[in-house]
C-alpha positions as CSV (number, residue, x, y, z in Angstrom):
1,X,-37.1,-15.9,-61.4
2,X,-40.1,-13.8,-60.5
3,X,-42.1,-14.8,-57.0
4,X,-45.4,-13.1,-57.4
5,X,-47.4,-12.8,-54.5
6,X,-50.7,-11.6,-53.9
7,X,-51.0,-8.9,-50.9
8,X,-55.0,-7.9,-49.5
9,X,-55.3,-4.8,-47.1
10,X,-58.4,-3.9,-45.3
11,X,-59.0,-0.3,-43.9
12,X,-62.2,-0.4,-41.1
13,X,-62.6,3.4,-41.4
14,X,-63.6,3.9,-38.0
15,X,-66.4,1.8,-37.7
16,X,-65.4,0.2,-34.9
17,X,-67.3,-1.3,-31.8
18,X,-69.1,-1.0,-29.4
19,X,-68.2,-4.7,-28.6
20,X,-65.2,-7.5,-29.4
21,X,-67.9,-9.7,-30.9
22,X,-69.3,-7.2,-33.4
23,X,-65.9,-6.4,-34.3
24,X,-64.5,-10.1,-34.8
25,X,-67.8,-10.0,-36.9
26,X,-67.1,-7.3,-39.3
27,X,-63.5,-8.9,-39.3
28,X,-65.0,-11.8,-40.6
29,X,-67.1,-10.4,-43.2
30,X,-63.9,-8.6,-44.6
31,X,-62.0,-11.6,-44.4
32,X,-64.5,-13.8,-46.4
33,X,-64.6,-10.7,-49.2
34,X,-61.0,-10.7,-49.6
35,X,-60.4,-14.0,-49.8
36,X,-62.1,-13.9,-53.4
37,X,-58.6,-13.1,-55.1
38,X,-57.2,-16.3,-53.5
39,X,-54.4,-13.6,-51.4
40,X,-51.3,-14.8,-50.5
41,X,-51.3,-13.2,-47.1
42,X,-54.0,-10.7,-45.8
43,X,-53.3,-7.6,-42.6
44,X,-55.8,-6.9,-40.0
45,X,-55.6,-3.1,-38.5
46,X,-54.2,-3.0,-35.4
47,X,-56.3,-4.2,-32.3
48,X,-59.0,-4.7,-34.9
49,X,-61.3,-7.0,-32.4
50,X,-61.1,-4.1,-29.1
51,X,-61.4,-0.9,-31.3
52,X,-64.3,1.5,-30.1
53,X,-64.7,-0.7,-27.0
54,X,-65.1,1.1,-23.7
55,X,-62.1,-0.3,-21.2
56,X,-60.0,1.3,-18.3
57,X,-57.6,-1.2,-18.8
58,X,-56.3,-3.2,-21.4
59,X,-56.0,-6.7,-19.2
60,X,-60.0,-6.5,-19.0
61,X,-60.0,-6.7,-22.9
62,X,-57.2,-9.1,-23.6
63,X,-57.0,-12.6,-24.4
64,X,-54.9,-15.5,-24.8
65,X,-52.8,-16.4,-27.8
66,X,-54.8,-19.2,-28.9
67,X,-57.8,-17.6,-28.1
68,X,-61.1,-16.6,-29.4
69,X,-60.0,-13.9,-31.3
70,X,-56.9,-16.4,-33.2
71,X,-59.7,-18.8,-33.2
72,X,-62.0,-17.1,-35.3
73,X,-58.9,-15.4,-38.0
74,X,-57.5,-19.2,-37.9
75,X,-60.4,-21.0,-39.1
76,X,-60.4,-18.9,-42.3
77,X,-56.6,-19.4,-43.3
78,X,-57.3,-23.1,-43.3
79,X,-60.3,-22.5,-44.8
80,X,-59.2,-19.8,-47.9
81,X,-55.4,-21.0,-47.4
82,X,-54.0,-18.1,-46.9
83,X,-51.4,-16.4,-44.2
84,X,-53.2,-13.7,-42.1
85,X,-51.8,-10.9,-39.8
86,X,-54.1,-10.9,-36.7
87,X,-53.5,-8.0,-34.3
88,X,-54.8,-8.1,-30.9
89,X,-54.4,-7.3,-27.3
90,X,-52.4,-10.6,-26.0
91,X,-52.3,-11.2,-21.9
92,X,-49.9,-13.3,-21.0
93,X,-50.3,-13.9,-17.2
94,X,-50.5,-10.4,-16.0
95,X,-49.0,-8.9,-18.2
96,X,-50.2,-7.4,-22.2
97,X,-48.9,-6.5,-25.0
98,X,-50.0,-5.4,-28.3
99,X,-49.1,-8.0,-30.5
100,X,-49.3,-9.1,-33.8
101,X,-50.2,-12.7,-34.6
102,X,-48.7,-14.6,-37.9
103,X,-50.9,-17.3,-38.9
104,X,-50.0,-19.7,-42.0
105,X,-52.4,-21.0,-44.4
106,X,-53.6,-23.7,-42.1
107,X,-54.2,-21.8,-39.0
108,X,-51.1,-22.1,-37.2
109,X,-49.1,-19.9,-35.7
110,X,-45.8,-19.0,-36.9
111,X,-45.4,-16.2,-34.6
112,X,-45.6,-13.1,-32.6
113,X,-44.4,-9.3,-32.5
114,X,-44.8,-7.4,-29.7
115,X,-45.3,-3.7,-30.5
116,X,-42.1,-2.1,-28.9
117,X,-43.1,1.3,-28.8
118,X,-46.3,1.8,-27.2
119,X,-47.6,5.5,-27.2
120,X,-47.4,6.9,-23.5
121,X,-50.7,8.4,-21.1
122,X,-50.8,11.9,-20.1
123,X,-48.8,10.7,-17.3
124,X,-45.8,10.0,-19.3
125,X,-45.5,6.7,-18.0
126,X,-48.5,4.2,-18.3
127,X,-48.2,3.1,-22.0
128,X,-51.6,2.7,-23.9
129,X,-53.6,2.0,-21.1
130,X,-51.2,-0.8,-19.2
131,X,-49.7,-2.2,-22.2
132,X,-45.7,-3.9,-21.6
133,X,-43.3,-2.8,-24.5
134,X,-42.1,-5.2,-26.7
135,X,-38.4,-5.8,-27.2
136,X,-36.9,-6.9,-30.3
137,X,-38.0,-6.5,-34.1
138,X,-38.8,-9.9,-35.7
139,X,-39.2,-11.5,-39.3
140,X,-40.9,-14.5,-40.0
141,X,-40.4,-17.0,-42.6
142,X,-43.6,-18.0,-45.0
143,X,-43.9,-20.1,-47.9
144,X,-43.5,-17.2,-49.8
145,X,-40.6,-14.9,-48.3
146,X,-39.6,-13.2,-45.6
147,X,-41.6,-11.0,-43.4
148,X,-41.9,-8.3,-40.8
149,X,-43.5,-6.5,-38.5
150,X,-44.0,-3.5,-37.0
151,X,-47.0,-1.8,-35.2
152,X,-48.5,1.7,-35.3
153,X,-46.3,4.2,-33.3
154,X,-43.1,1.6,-34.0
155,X,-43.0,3.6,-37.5
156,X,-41.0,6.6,-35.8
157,X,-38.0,4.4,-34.6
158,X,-36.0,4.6,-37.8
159,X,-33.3,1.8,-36.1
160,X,-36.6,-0.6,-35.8
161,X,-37.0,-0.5,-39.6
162,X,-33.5,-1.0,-40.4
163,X,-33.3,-3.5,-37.9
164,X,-35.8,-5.6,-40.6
165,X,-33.4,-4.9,-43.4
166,X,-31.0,-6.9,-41.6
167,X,-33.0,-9.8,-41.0
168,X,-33.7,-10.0,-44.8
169,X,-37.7,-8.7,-44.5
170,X,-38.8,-8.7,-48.2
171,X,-42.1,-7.1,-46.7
172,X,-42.9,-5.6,-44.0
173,X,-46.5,-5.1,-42.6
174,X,-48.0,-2.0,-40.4
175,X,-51.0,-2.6,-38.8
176,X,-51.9,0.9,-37.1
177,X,-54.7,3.4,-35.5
178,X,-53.3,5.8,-37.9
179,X,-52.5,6.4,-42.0
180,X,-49.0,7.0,-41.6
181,X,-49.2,8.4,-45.2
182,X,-45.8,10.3,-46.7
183,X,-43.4,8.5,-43.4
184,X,-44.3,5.2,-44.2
185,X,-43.7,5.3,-47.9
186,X,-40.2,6.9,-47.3
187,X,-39.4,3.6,-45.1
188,X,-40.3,1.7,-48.1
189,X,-38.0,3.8,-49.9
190,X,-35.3,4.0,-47.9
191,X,-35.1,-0.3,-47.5
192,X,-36.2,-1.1,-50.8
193,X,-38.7,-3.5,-49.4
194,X,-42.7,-3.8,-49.2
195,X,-44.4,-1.4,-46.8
196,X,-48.5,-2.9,-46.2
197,X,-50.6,-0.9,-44.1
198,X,-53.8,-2.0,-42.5
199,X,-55.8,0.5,-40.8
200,X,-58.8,1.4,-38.4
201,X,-58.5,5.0,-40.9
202,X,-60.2,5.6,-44.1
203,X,-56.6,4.5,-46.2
204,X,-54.6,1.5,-45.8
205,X,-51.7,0.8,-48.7
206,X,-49.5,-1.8,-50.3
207,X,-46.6,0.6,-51.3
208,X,-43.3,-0.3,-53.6
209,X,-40.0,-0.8,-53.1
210,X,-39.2,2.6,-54.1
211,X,-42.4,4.2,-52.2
212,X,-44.8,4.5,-54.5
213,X,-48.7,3.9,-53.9
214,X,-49.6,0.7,-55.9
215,X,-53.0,0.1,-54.2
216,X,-55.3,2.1,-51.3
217,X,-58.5,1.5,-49.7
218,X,-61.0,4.4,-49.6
219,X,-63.9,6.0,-49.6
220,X,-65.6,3.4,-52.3
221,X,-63.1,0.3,-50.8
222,X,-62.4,-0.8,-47.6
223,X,-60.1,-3.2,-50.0
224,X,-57.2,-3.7,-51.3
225,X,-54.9,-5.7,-53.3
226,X,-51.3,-6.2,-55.4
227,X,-49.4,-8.4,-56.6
228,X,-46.1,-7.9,-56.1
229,X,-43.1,-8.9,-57.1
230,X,-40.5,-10.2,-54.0
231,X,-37.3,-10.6,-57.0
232,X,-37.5,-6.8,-57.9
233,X,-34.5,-4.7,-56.9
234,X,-33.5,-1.5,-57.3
235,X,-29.8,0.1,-58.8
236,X,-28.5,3.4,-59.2
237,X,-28.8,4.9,-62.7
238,X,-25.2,5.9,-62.5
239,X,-22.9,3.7,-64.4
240,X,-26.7,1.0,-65.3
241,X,-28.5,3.5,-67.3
242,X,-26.2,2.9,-70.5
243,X,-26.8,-0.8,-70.0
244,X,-30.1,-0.8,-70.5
245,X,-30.6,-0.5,-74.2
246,X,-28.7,-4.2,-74.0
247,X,-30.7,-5.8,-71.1
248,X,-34.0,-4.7,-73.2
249,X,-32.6,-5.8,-76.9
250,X,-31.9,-9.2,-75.7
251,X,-34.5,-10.2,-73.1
252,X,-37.8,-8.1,-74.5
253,X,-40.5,-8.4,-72.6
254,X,-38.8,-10.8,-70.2
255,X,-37.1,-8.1,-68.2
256,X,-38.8,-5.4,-66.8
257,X,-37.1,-2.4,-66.3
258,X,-38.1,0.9,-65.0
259,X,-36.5,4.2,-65.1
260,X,-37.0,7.0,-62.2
261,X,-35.4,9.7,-63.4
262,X,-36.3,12.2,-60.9
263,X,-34.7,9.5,-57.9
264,X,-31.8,8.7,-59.9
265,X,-32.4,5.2,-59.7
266,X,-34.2,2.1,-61.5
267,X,-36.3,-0.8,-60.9
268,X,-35.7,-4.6,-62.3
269,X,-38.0,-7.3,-62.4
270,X,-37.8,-10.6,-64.2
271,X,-40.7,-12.3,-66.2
272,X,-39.5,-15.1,-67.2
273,X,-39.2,-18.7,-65.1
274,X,-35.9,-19.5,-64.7
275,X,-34.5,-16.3,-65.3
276,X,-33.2,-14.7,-61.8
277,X,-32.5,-11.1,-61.2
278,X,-28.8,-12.0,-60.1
279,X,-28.2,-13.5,-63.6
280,X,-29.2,-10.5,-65.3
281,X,-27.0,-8.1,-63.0
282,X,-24.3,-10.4,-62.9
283,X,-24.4,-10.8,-67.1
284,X,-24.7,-6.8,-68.1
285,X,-22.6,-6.1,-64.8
286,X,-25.3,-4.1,-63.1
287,X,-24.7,-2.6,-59.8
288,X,-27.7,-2.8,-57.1
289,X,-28.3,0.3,-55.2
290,X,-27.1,-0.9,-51.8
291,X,-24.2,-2.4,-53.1
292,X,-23.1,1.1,-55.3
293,X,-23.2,3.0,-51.8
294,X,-21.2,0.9,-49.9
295,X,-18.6,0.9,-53.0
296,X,-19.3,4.8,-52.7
297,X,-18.9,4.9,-48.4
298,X,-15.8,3.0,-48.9
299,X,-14.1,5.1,-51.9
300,X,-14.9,8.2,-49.6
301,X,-13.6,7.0,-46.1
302,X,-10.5,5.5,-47.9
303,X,-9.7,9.7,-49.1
304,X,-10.5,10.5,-45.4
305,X,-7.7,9.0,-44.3
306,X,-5.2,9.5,-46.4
């Protein structure tokens, strides 16, 4: 059965500061133009609300979780219903983090990550001007699936993306100072889950489960939104691809199924209600992707050792 849900991304494009209140303020305004396609979830860029203001240290800039800055993003997910990813600099007692803030469609909190890899001072040692590391990846349960996620510099710790895999993420969002661009779509790829930027850059992108683009802010759009699909999975072509004429001359249009070619593998997604994903694999005795390479790993270690 096909859960659709609708994704928003905003980009600020650098136009950031000079103060937390003009910030929250053009936060705001995004927020209240994004809500007009009713989103599922929206993503903040990272730090959104301290961006292009002058500090020597980030305890001078950070607040409380509850605070002003929750306050503000928490009063429109009751408001427009919807989850929203609100980054911020978080002090808690004397010590800060950069953290990401889940809040659920009436304002609450479901949780927080705590970026583990800040980016380190000329020194080598003080990280992001006096941030604390975080220490474990997270996913949070929504209404709507599973989620994760993972902040800026985190994208170059590959075990912090598998990590998510593990803990069943069905989507995992980046808020970042930075596009991330070709690295960030091959994490999509390689976990075969949703990948959402949001940005203080010109682009910020929902990308597929196989690393594709499906929607970008830009020049003309500081914007953006998909609907995606959390049931779609992807197989192998090897040993699928001659099931498909059969999957598409019984279920139509029910059953979407996409080709790749080029990757050697294949997309499925389901259309009608009622109709799972599993059933359809389990009926035409499709293979999905993860489970054909373990079946491969474990043919080729069992020649190993003979």
């Amino acid at each position: 059965m096909p859960r659709k849900v609708w994704v928003t991304t905003v980009s600020t494009a650098n136009a950031d500061g000079p103060t937390v209140e003009a910030n929250l303020a053009k936060a705001q305004a995004l927020l209240e133009r994004a809500g007009a396609m009713q989103p599922d979830i929206i993503c903040l860029p990272e730090v959104f609300a301290t961006r292009g203001v002058a500090y020597e240290h980030a305890r001078s800039v950070a607040e409380t979780v509850p605070g002003p800055i929750t306050d503000a993003v928490a009063l429109f997910a009751r408001r427009s219903h919807t989850y929203i990813i609100c980054p911020l600099l978080e002090r808690r007692g004397d010590t800060v983090y950069n953290s990401a803030v889940l809040l659920d469609r009436q304002g609450r909190i479901v949780g927080i990550y705590e970026k583990m890899h800040p980016v380190p001072g000329a020194d080598g040692q003080v990280l992001e001007m006096g941030l604390a590391p975080g220490r474990e990846p997270k996913v949070f349960d929504t209404d709507f699936g599973r989620v994760g996620i993972l902040i800026c510099f985190d994208i170059n710790w590959l075990e912090e993306w598998a990590a998510l895999t593990r803990m069943g993420a069905e989507i995992v969002f980046w808020p970042s100072a930075y596009e991330g661009a070709l690295p960030l779509q091959s994490r999509a790829l390689d976990h075969h889950y949703y990948v959402v930027s949001s940005t203080t850059m010109l682009h910020s992108r929902i990308i597929d489960v196989t690393g594709r683009v499906l929607a970008e802010t830009g020049t003309y759009n500081d914007i953006a939104e998909a609907q995606i699909d959390l049931e779609k999975r992807v197989l192998s072509t090897d040993w699928n691809l001659e099931k498909v004429p059969a999957v598409r001359a019984k279920y139509g249009r029910d059953v979407t199924l996409h080709v790749l070619l080029d990757e050697d593998m294949m997309t499925i997604e389901s259309q009608r209600a009622g109709l799972t994903v599993d059933a359809i694999v389990r009926e035409f005795g499709l293979e999905y992707w993860n489970d054909y390479i373990a079946r491969c790993t474990r043919a080729q270690a069992g020649q190993r050792s003979q």
